[in-house]
C-alpha positions, 0 to 999 in steps of 0.5 A: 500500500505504501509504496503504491501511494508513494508511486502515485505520488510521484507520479503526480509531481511528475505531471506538474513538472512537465506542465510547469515546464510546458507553461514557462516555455509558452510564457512571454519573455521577460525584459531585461533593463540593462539589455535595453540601454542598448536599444533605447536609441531609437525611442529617446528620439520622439518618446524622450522630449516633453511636448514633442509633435512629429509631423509626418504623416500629420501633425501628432503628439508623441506620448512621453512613456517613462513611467509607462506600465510594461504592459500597456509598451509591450501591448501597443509594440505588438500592436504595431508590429501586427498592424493592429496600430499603425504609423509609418515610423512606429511601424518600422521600429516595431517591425524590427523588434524581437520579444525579448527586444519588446519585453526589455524596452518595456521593462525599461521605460516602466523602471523610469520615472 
């Protein structure tokens, strides 16, 4: 009895390891601040100046998004990226991000204050 109990145990802790490792491997990257100072370049541009308006294609006011929830970056890149969202140069600059590139831009603009 004992050992048919101990079996069934382990066979329990088994499933749960092998779903535990099935559910990580499906899990979002998760971003890496330092990672993104290499890559930030890109955004200080437009994201990094108070009041800034791009004209092209028309007149638009650029959100600042230091202090953004990660979240919400992650969301509106892949957005962009999928076409879902759409302007010429966000377009592009999301097209050309990996995961881990949107995860670490959205933990670093979420760690700015």
């Amino acid at each position: 009895m004992k050992l048919r109990t101990s079996l069934s145990v382990l066979a329990t802790v088994a499933s749960c390891a092998i779903a535990g490792q099935a559910v990580a491997a499906d899990a979002a990257p998760v971003g890496n601040v330092q990672n993104a100072r290499d890559k930030v370049s890109m955004c200080i541009g437009c994201h990094g100046i108070p009041g800034y308006k791009a004209s092209f294609p028309e007149l638009y006011h650029v959100p600042m998004i230091a202090g953004q929830n990660a979240k919400y970056i992650e969301a509106a890149l892949n957005e962009y990226k999928k076409g879902a969202r759409s302007h010429p140069t966000m377009d592009a600059i999301a097209g050309s991000l990996s995961d881990q590139d949107i995860a670490d831009l959205a933990a670093y603009y979420a760690n700015l204050k």
